[in-house]
Backbone as CSV, one residue per row, in Angstrom:
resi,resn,N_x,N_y,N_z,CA_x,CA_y,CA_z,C_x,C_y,C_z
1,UNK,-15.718,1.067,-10.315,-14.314,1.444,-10.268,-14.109,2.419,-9.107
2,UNK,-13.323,2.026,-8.683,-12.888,2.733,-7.144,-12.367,3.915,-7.694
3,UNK,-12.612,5.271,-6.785,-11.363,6.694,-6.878,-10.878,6.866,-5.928
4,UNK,-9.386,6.839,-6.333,-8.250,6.948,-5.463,-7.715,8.359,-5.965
5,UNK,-7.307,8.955,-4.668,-6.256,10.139,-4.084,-5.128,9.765,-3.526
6,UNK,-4.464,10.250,-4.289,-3.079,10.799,-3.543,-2.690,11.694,-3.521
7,UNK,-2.144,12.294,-2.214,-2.064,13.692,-1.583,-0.619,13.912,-1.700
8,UNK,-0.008,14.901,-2.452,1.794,15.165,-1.732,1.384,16.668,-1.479
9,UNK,2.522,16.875,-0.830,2.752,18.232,-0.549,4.161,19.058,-1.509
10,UNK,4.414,19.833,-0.819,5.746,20.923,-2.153,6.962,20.195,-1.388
11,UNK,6.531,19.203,-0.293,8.668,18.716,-0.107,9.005,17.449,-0.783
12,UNK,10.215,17.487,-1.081,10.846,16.185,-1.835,10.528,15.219,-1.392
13,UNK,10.597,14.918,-0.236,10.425,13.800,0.255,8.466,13.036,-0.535
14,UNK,7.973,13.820,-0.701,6.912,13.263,-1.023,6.712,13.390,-2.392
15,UNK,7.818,12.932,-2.771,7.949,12.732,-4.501,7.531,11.575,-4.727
16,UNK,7.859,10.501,-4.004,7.585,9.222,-4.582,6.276,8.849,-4.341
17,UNK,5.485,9.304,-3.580,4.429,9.565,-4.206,3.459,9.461,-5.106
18,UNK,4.337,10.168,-5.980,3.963,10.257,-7.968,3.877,8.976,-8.414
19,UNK,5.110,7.970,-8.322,5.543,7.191,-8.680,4.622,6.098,-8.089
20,UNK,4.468,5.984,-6.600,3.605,5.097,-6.332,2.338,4.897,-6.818
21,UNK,1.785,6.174,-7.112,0.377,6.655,-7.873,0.189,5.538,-9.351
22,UNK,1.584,5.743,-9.873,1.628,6.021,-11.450,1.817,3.865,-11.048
23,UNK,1.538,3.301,-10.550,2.339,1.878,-10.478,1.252,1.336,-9.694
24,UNK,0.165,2.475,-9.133,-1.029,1.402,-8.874,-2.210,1.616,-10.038
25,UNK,-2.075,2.609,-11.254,-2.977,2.724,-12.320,-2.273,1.305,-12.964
26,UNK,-1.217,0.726,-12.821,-0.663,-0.390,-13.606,-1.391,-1.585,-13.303
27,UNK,-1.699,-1.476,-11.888,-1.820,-2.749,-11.265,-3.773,-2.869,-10.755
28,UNK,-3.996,-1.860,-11.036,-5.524,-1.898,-10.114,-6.325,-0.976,-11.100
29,UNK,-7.677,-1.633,-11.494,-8.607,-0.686,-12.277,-9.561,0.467,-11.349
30,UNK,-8.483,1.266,-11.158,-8.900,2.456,-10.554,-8.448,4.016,-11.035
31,UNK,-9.238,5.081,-11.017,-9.212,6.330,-11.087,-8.347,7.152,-10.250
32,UNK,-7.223,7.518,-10.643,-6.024,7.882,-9.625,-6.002,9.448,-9.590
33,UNK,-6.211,10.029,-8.537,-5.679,11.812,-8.493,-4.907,12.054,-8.130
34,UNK,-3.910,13.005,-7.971,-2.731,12.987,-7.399,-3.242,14.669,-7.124
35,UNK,-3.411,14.663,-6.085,-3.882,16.194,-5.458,-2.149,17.020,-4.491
36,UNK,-2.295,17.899,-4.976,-0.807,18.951,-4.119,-1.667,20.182,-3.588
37,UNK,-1.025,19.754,-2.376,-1.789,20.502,-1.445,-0.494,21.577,-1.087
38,UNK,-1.132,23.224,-1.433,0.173,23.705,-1.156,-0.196,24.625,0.455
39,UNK,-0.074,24.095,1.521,-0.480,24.219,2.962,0.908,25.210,3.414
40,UNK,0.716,26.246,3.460,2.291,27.421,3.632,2.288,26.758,5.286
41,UNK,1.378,26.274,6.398,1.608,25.779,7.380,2.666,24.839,7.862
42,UNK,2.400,23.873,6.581,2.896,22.748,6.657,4.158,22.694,5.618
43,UNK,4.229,23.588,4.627,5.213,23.346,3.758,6.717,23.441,4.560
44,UNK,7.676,23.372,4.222,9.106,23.164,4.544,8.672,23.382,6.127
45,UNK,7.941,22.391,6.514,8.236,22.376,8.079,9.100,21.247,8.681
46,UNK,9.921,21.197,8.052,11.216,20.613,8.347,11.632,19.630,7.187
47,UNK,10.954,19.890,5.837,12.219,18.634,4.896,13.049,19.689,4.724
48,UNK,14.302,19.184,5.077,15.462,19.543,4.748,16.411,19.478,3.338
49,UNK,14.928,18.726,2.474,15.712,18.402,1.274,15.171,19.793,0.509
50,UNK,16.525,20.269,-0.769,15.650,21.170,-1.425,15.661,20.771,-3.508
51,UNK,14.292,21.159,-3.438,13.962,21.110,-4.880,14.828,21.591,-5.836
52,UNK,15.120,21.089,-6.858,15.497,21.255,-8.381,14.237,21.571,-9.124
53,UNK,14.347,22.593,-9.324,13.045,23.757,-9.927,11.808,23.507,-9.091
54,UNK,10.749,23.875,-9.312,9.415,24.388,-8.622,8.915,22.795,-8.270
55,UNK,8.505,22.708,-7.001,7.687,21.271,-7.280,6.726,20.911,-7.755
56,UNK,6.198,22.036,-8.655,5.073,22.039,-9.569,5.591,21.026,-10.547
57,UNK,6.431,22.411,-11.192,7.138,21.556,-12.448,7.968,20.226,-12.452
58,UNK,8.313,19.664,-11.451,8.738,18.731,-11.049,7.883,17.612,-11.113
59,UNK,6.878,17.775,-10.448,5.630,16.416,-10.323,4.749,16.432,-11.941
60,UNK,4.995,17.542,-12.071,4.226,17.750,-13.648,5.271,16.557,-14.658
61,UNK,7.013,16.869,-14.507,7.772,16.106,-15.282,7.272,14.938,-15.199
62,UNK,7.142,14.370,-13.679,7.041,12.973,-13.639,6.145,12.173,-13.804
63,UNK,5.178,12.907,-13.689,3.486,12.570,-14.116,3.405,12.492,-16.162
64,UNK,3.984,13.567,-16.567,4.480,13.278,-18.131,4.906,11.660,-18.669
65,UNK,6.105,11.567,-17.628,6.572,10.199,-17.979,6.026,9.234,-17.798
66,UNK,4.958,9.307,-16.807,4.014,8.275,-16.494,2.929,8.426,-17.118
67,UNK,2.718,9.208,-18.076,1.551,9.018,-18.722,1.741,8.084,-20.004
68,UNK,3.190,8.404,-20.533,3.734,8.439,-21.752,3.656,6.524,-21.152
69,UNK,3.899,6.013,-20.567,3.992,4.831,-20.181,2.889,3.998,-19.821
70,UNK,1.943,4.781,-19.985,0.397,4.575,-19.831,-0.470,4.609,-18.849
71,UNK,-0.294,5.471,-17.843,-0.749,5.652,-16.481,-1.556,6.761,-16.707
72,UNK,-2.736,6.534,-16.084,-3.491,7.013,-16.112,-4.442,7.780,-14.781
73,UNK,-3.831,9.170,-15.025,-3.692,10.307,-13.786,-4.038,11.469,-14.195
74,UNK,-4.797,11.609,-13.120,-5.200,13.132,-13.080,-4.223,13.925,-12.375
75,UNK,-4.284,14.988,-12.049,-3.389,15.646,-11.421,-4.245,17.207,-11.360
76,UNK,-4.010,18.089,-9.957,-4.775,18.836,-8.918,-3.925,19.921,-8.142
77,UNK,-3.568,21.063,-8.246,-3.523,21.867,-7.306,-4.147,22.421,-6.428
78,UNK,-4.042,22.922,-5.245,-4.846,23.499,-4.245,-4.001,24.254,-3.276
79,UNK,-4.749,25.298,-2.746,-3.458,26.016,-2.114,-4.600,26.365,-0.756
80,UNK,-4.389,25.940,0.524,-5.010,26.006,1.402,-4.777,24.875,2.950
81,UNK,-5.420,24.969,3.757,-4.743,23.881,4.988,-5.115,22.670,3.992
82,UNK,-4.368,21.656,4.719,-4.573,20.304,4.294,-5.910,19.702,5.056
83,UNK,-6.031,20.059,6.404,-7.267,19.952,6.967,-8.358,19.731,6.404
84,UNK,-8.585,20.812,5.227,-9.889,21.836,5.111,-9.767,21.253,3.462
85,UNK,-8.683,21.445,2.904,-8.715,20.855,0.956,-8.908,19.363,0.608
86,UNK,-8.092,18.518,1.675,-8.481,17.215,0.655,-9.784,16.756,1.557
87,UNK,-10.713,16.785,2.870,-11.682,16.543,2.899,-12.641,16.868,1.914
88,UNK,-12.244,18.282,1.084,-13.213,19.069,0.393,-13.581,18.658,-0.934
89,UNK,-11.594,17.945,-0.992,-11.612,17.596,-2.366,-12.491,15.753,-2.738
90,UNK,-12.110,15.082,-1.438,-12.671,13.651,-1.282,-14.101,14.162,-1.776
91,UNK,-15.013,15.121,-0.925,-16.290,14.894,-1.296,-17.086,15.414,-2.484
92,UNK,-16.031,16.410,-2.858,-16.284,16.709,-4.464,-16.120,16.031,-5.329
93,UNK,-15.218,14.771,-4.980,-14.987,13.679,-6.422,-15.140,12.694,-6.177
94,UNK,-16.318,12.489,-5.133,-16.650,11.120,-4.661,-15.305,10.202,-4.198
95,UNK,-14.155,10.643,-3.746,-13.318,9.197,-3.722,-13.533,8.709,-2.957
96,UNK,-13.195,7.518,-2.991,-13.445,6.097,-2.161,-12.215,5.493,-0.885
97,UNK,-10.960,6.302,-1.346,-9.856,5.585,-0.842,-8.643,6.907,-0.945
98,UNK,-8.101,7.396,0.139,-7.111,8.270,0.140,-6.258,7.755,0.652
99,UNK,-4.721,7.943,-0.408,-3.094,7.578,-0.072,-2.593,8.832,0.467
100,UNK,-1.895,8.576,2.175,-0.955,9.984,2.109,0.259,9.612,2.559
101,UNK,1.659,10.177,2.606,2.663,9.588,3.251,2.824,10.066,4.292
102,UNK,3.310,9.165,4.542,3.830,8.908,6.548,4.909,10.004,6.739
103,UNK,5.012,10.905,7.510,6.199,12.057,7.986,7.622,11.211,8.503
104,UNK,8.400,11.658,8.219,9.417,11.673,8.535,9.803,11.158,10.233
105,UNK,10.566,9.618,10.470,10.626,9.753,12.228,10.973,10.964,13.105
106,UNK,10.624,11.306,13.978,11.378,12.275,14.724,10.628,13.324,14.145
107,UNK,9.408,14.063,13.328,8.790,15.043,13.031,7.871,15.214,14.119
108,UNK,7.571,15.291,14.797,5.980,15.666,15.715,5.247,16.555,14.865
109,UNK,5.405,17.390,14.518,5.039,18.796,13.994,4.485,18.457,12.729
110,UNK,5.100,17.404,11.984,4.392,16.917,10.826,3.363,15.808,11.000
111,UNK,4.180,15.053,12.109,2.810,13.732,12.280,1.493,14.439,13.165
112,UNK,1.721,15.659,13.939,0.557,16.367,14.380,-0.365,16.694,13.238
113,UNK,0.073,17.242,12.187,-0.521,17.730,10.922,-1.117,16.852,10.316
114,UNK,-0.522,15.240,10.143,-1.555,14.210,9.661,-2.600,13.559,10.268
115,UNK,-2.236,13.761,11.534,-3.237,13.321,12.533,-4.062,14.206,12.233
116,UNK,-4.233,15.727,12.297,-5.469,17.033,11.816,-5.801,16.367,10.666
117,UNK,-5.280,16.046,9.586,-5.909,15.768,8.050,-6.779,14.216,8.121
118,UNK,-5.952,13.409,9.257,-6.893,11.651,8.792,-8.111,11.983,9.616
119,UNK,-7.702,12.733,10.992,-9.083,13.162,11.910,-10.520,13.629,10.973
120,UNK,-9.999,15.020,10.209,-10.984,15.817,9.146,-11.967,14.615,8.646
121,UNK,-10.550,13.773,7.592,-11.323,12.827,6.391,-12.171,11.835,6.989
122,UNK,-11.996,11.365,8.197,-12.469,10.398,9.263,-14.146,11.234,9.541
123,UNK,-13.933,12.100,9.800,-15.523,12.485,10.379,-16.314,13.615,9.856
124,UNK,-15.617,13.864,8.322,-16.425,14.654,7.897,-16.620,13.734,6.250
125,UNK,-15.988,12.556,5.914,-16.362,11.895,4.674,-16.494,10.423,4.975
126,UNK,-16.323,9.607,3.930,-16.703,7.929,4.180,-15.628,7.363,3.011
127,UNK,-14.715,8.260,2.927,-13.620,7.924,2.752,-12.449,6.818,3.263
128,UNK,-11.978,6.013,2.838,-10.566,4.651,3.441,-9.503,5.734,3.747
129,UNK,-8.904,5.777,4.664,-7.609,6.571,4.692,-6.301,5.123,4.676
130,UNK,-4.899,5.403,4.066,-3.952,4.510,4.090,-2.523,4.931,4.136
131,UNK,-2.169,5.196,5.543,-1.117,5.876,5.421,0.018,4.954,4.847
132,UNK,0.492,5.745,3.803,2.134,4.872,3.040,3.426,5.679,3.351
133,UNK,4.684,4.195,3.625,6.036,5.442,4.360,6.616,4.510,2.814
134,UNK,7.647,5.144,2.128,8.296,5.108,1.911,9.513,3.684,1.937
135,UNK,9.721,3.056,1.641,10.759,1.961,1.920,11.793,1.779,1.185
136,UNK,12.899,1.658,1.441,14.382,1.888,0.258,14.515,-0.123,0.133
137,UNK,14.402,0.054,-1.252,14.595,-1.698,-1.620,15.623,-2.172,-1.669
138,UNK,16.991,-1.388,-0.872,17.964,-1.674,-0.488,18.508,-1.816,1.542
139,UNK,17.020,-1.518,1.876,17.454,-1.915,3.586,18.622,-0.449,3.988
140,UNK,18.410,-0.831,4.936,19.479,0.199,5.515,21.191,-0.003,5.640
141,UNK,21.622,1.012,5.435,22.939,0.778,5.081,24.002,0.843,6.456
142,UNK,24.693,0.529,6.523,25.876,0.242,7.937,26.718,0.887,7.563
C-alpha cells in the first residue's frame, strides 16, 4: 500500500486540498496524510482570500466530515519552512508519493517557493512529487 501526502498551507485557496485527499482514500487503497505546513515565509504571501475561523479549525471541520463518510486520513501540523518539514516529514513516514497545489497564475513568489520545496523532495528523498491546480467544473465564466 502506497503513502500518500498532501501538503496545504494556512491560505484558502488550498482548502480543496482536503477534499481532494478525502476522494482519493475513496478511490485508491492508499494511506493518506494531509500535512499543514505553517511556513510564516510563505503564509499570506499573497492569497488574498481570508479565513472564517483559524485554518486549523477549518481543515479539522472538513477532515471530520470526511471521516464520518469514511475516509480515511491522518492529519499533521508543522510549523517551519516548507523546504526543510515535508522533506523531513516524507522520510519519517516512508511516503511514496507527495500531492501539492499549484500557486496561483501571476504568483512568482509562490511558484519560487514550490520550486525550493519539489527541488528539497527531489534530492534529498525518493519520493513521486505531483503538482495539482485546482479546476472549477464549471469552466470559466464570460
Amino acid at each position: 500500500m502506497k503513502n500518500v501526502l498532501i501538503v496545504v498551507d494556512k491560505s484558502e485557496s488550498s482548502l480543496w486540498l482536503a477534499y481532494y485527499a478525502m476522494g482519493l482514500t475513496r478511490r485508491m487503497a492508499v494511506n493518506v496524510s494531509i500535512l499543514l505546513v505553517a511556513d510564516d515565509e510563505f503564509d499570506g504571501a499573497g492569497d488574498t482570500e481570508e479565513w472564517i475561523g483559524s485554518p486549523e479549525k477549518r481543515l479539522e471541520s472538513i477532515l471530520a466530515e470526511g471521516r464520518f463518510e469514511g475516509a480515511r486520513l491522518d492529519y499533521y501540523v508543522v510549523r517551519g519552512r516548507m523546504e526543510e518539514e515535508i522533506p523531513k516529514f516524507i522520510r519519517e513516514n516512508n511516503v511514496t508519493k507527495l500531492f501539492i497545489g499549484a500557486p496561483p497564475s501571476g504568483r512568482q513568489s509562490l511558484y519560487s517557493k514550490l520550486m525550493k520545496v519539489i527541488d528539497a523532495v527531489n534530492t534529498t528523498t525518493r519520493c513521486e512529487v505531483e503538482v495539482v491546480q485546482k479546476v472549477s467544473a464549471h469552466g470559466k465564466r464570460k
